[in-house]
N, C-alpha and C positions, 0 to 999 in steps of 0.2 A: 862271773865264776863263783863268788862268794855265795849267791844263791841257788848252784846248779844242785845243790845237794836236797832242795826241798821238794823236787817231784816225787825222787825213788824215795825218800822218805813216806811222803803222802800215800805212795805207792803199797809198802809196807804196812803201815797203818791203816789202811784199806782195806787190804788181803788178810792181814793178820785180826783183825774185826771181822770178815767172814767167815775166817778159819773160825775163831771160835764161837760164832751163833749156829754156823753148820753143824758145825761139833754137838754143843745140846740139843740141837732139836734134833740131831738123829740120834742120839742118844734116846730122848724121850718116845720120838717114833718108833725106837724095837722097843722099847720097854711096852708102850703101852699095846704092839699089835704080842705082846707076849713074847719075843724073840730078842732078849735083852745082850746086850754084846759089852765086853770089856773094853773101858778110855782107851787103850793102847791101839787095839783092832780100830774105832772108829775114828781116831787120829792120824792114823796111818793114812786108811780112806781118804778122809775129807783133805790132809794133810798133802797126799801125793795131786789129789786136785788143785790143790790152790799154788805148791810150786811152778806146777806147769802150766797154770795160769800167768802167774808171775813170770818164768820165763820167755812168755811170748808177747807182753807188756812190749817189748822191745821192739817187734814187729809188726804194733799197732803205729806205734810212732813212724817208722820207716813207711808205712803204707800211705798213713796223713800227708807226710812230706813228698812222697814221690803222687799220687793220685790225690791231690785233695777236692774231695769233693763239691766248693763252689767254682773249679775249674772249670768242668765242662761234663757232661752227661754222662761221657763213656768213664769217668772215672767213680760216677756212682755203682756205676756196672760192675767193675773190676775190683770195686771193695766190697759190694754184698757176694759177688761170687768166691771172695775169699775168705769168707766164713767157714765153706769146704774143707779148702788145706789148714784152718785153725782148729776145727773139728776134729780133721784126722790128728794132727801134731799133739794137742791137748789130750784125746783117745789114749793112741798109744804109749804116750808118755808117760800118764800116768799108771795104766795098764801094766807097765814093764815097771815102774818106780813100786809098786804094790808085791807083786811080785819078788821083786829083790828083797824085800821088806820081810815080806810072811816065810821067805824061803829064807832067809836068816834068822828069824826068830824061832821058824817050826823046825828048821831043817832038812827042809824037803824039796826036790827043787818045785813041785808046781801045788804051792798049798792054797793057789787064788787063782781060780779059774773065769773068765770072760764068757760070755756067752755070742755067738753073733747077734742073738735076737735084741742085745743091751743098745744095740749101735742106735739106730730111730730113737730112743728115747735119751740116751746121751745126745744125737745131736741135734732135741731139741730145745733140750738145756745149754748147748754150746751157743745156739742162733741169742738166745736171750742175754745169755754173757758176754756172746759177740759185739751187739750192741748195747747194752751197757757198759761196757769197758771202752768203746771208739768213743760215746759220748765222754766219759771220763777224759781218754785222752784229749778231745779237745773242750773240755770246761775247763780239767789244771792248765793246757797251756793258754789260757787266757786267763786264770787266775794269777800263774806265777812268772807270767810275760812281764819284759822288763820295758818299762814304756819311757825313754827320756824327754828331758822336753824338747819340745819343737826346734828352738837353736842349737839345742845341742849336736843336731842330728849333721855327719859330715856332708858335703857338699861334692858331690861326684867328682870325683880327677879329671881333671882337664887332659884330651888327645885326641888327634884328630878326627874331626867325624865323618863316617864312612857314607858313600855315598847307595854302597851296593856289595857286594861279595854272595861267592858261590859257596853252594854246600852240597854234600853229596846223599843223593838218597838213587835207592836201588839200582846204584850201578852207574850213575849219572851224575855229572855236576852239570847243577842247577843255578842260573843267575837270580838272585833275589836282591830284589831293589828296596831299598829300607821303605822308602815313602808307602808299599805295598804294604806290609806289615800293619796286622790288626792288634794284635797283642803278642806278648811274651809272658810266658811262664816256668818257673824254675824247678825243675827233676834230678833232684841231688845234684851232680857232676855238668850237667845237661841244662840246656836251657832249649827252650820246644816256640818256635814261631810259631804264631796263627795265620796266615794268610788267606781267607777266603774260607773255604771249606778243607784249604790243606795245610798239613802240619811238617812241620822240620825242625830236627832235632841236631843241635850243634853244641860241642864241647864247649863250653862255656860257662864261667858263674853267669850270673843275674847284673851283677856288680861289675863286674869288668866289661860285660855287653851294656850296659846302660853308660857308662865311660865314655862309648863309641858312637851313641845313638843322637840325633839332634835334640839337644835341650827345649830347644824351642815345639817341638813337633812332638817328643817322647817323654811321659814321665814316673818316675816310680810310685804306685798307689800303694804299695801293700811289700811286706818280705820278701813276698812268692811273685810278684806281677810288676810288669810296665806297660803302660797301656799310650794306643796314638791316638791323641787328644781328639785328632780329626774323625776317631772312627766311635766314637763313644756319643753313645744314642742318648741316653738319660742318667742320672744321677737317683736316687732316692733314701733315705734313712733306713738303719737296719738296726743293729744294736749295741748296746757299751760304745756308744758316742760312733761307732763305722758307719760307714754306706755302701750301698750296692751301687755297681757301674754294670748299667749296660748297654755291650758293646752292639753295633751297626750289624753284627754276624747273630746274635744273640745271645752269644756266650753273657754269664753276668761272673764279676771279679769283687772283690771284695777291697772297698776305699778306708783304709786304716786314718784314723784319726790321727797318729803321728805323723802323714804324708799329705795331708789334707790340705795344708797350707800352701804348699807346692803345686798340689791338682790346681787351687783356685786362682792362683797366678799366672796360668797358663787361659783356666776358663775362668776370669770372675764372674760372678753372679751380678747381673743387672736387674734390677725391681724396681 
């Protein structure tokens, strides 16, 4: 908790560095096409940009953790298509933030007008900050990841382990047998089975479903995942000390160096 204050700082100091190289160079750009504009007017601009950038900081993160993309394919999909509604959020936002702005300083209610044709080229500029800010969000959270060491790490609660239990998907409850189980992945509140080509989705942390699961057959590689040992294809190196796992399905899950210890106790390595 001592350190939770150094993202949204970074965050500020990131934004607030754009704000002002945006600032002069547009500055310089009306100056030198001849259409020179007052600090105040072009802070406003770049100013109501970069809020509503900041604002939606928030739901790059929520996106990471619900759809992270070395999950599985379809969650690549469901984050470049959200670029869309960032676009439009971003758009308007600051649209209507300009607005209040000129219409209180001119006093007049519509002294900044939008154009529709502005849309394509703001949302070309969105797609470029789209991903440069997803990249951001996951460079800081692995720069200001709290990594402990390996013993320190607690050691799952002990209760008894399930053999099988049902869950409900479309109307149906469904017998799922744990030994079936290819992986697990965790979606906020939700914790999402892999089995086979089908997915279920059961109220649960990650942490109190791995409590239940058999130690010997289930283990936690990563935050977000638990993988069954049985169904894990290959291992191979990736980066800042992780590894890639992939599974018998194809999926590949990401093996954190603080769980690594755990994986190879289940699989040691023989050479």
């Amino acid at each position: 908790m001592r350190q939770a204050w150094r993202i949204p700082a970074a965050w500020i100091a990131i934004l607030s560095a754009s704000f002002g190289v945006h600032t002069y160079v547009a500055l310089l750009d009306a100056a030198r096409h001849g259409h020179p504009m007052p600090l105040w007017q072009v802070a406003v601009l770049e100013g109501s940009s970069h809020l509503m950038i900041g604002a939606l900081v928030p739901a790059l993160y929520w996106l990471a953790r619900r759809w992270p993309v070395p999950g599985a394919p379809r969650n690549l999909l469901i984050r470049l298509v959200a670029v869309v509604p960032f676009s439009a959020a971003h758009i308007a936002g600051m649209v209507v933030l300009r607005m209040l702005v000129f219409g209180i300083v001119k006093g007049t209610l519509s002294p900044y007008a939008f154009r529709v044709g502005e849309i394509p080229y703001e949302f070309a500029k969105d797609v470029f900050t789209y991903v440069t800010l997803s990249g951001g969000v996951f460079a800081l959270s692995h720069i200001f990841v709290q990594r402990p060491p390996e013993e320190a790490l607690p050691a799952p609660v002990a209760a008894p382990v399930l053999e099988r239990f049902t869950v409900r998907k479309r109307g149906r409850e469904i017998v799922v047998e744990m030994a079936d189980i290819d992986w697990i992945e965790a979606a906020g509140n939700y914790a999402v089975l892999h089995i086979g080509s089908e997915t279920y989705e059961i109220r649960s942390s990650l942490t109190k479903l791995e409590a239940e699961l058999d130690a010997r057959r289930f283990v936690r590689v990563h935050k977000s995942y638990v993988v069954n040992i049985g169904r894990v294809a290959d291992v191979t190196p990736w980066i800042s000390g992780d590894w890639r796992i992939r599974m018998q399905d194809g999926a590949e899950v990401n093996l954190s160096r603080r769980y690594r210890q755990r994986f190879e106790q289940l699989a040691p390595v023989k050479s």
